[in-house]
N, C-alpha and C positions, 0 to 999 in steps of 0.2 A: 354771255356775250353772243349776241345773235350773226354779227357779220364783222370780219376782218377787210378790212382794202389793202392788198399787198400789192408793192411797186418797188422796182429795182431801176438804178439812175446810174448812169455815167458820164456826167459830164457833158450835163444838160441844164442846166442851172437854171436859167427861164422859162425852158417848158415843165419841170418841175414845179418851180415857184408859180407857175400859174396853175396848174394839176391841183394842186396842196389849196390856192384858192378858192378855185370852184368846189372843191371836194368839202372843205370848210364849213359851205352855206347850206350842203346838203344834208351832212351828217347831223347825226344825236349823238353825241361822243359817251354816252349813259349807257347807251345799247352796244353801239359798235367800234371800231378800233379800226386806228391806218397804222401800218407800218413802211417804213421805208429803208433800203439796202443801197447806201452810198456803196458802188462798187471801184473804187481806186478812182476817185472822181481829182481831179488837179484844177478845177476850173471857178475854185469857190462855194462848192455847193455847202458845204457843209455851215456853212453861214446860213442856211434857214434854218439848223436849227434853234437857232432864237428867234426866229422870228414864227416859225410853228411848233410851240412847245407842246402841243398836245396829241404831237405826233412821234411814234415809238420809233426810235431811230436803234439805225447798226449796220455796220460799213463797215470795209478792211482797206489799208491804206495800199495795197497790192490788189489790183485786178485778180478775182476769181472766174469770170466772165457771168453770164449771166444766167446761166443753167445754176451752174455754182452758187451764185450769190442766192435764188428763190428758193433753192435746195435749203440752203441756212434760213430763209428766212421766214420759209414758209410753217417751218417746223417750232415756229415759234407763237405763231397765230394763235388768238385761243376761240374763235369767232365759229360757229356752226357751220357758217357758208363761209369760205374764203375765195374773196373777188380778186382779181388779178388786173391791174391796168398797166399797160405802158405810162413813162413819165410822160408822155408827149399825149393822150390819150386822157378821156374824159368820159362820164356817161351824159347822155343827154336826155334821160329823165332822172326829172328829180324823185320820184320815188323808186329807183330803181333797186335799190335792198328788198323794200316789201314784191316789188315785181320778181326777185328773187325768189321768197319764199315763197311766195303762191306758187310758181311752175314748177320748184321741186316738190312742194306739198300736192301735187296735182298728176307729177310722173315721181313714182314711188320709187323706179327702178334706174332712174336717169340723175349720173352722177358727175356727171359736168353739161354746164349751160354755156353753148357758144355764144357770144352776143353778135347781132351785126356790125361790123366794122364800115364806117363812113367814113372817107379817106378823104383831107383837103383842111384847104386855110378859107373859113368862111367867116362871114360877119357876124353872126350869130348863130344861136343854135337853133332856131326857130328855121335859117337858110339851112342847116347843116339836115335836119328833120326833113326839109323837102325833098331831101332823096330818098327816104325810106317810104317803102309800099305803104298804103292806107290798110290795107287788108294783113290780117296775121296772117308770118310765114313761118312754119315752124316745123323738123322733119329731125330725124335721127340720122346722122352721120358719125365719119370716119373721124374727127381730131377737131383740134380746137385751135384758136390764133391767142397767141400770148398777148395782145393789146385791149381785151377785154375778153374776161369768160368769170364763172363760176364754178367752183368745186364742193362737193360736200368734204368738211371736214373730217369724217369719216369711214369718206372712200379713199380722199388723198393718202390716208393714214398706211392702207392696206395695199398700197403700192409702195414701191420704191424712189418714189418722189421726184422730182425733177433730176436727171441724172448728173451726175459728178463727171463723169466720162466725156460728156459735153460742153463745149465753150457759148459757144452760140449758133443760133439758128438750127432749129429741128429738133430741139427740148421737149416742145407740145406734143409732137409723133408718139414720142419715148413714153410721157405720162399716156396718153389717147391710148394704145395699147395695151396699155397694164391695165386701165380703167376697165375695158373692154373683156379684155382676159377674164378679170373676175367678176363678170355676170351683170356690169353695168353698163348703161347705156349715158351715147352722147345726144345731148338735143341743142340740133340749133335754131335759137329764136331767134326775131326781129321786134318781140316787143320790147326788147331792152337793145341799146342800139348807144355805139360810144363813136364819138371823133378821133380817130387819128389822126392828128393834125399834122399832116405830109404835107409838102409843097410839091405836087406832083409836076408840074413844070418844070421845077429845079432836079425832081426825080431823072425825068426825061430826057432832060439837058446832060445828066451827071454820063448818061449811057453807063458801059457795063462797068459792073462792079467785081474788081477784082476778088476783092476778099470776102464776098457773098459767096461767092465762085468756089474758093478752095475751102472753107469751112464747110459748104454745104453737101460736095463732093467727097469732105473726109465725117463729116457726120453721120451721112447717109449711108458708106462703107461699114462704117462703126453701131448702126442700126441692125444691120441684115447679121453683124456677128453675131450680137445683144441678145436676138429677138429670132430668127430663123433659126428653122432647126437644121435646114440645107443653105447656105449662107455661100454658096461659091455661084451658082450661077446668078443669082440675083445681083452679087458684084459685080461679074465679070459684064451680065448686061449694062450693070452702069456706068462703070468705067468704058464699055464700047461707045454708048451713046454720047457720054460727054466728050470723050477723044474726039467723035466725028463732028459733032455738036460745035466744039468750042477749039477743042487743042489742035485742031488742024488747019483753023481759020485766023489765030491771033497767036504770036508768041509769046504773048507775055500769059494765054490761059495754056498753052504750051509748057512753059516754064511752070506755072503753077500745078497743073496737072502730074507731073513728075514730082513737083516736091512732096504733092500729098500722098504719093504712093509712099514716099519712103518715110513719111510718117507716122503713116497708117501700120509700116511694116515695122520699127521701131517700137510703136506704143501696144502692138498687137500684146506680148506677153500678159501688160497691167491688164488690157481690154478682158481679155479670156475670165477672168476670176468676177466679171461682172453677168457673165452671157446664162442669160435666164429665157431660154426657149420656149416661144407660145406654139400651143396644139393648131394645128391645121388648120381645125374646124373652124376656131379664132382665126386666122387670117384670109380665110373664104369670106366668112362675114365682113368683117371691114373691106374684102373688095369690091363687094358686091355696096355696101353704103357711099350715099353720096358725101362729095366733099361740102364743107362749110362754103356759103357765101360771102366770099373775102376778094 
């Protein structure tokens, strides 16, 4: 099995079902393999599977969140490269598997491929392509975006895989590091290039997002345990910044700010039995690498 497409869904039913279409025309189902992770979906999803039987389903009728569900499901993949897409996300070339194996058969040492992300609702993929540069963009960075990337199967193995610890939002950080730690490298391309298909308008419109806010606030606490081996100032800076940032300007990130401390303090004990500290020399490096273009 040369490549897996793995994608976790929650009640998304349409942007799935169109996902599963396109993906459909592309594949050779001989060579590679889709899987999909219903995670506590309520909204019908589970009705494609009849209608995409050649696609390897598994789902929990309780929300795992989505660290959680790719944790399960990734571990299931049997595919050499395992691609990663949001339901809502698509690649927009069609040979995009073999464009896979050329660049990791090309960088020996580079064990996850960022793809570029093209954010919007367009008419086609042909409009969706005339935002991406003509010229190859291609550079070693810090992490990766979970709506299109590639992993070697291989390397994923020799991490601790998408963490359990986490619900959503900051899962990528979590693997990007471990990757990192063990002597691989992250490369992000632009010859492979996927739509996320945002309504950035209605993004816009929506302003802030509460519950971005507190998950990502309590992820990011729960990172610097994980993974630093001095983990109190690197907190306490981010808990300063966001107080002044956000909890001092709205009450309701007020409100949410407080809860996640006492959440953070509560689940600290389980946390602890997870905290697997990277060498220094590791987190120089990633500072000094640029971020993905996302």
């Amino acid at each position: 099995m040369q490549a897996s497409i793995v994608i976790v869904s929650k009640n998304r039913k349409e942007e799935l079902d169109k996902t599963l279409q396109i993906l459909e025309k592309l594949i050779n189902f001989s060579n590679h393999e889709v899987l999909v992770f219903l995670d506590g979906c309520s909204d019908g999803s589970e009705l494609l599977k009849n209608q995409f039987k050649w696609v390897i389903w598994d789902g929990s009728e309780k929300s795992i969140g989505a660290s959680g569900a790719r944790n399960a499901l990734y571990s299931k993949a049997k595919g050499e490269y395992l691609i990663g897409l949001d339901d809502d996300a698509h690649p927009l070339q069609t040979n995009f598997i073999d464009l896979t194996k050329t660049i990791f058969e090309k960088y020996p040492t580079v064990g996850i491929l960022a793809f570029q992300e093209i954010k919007g609702i367009f008419n086609s993929d042909t409009e969706a392509l005339s935002h991406k540069k003509l010229t190859v963009d291609e550079y070693y960075c810090n992490e990766f975006i979970g709506c299109g990337f590639a992993v070697r199967k291989n390397v994923y193995e020799i991490t601790n895989g998408f963490p359990v610890w986490v619900d959503i939002y900051g899962e990528e950080s979590c693997v990007s590091i471990e990757v990192i730690a063990k002597g691989f490298d992250i490369l992000y391309t632009n010859r492979i290039a996927v739509n996320h298909r945002v309504n950035m308008e209605l993004r816009k419109k929506a302003g802030r997002n509460y519950f971005r806010f507190g998950k990502q606030l309590k992820n990011s606490a729960y990172y610097y345990v994980v993974y630093y081996p001095f983990p109190i100032i690197k907190i306490v800076r981010l808990f300063w910044h966001n107080f002044k940032k956000y909890a001092t300007k709205d009450w309701r990130y007020f409100k949410i700010y407080f809860q996640t401390i006492i959440i953070i303090v509560l689940y600290l004990p389980q946390l602890i039995k997870f905290r697997n500290p990277i060498d220094v020399k590791v987190l120089k490096k990633m500072k000094g690498l640029s971020s993905p273009n996302f």
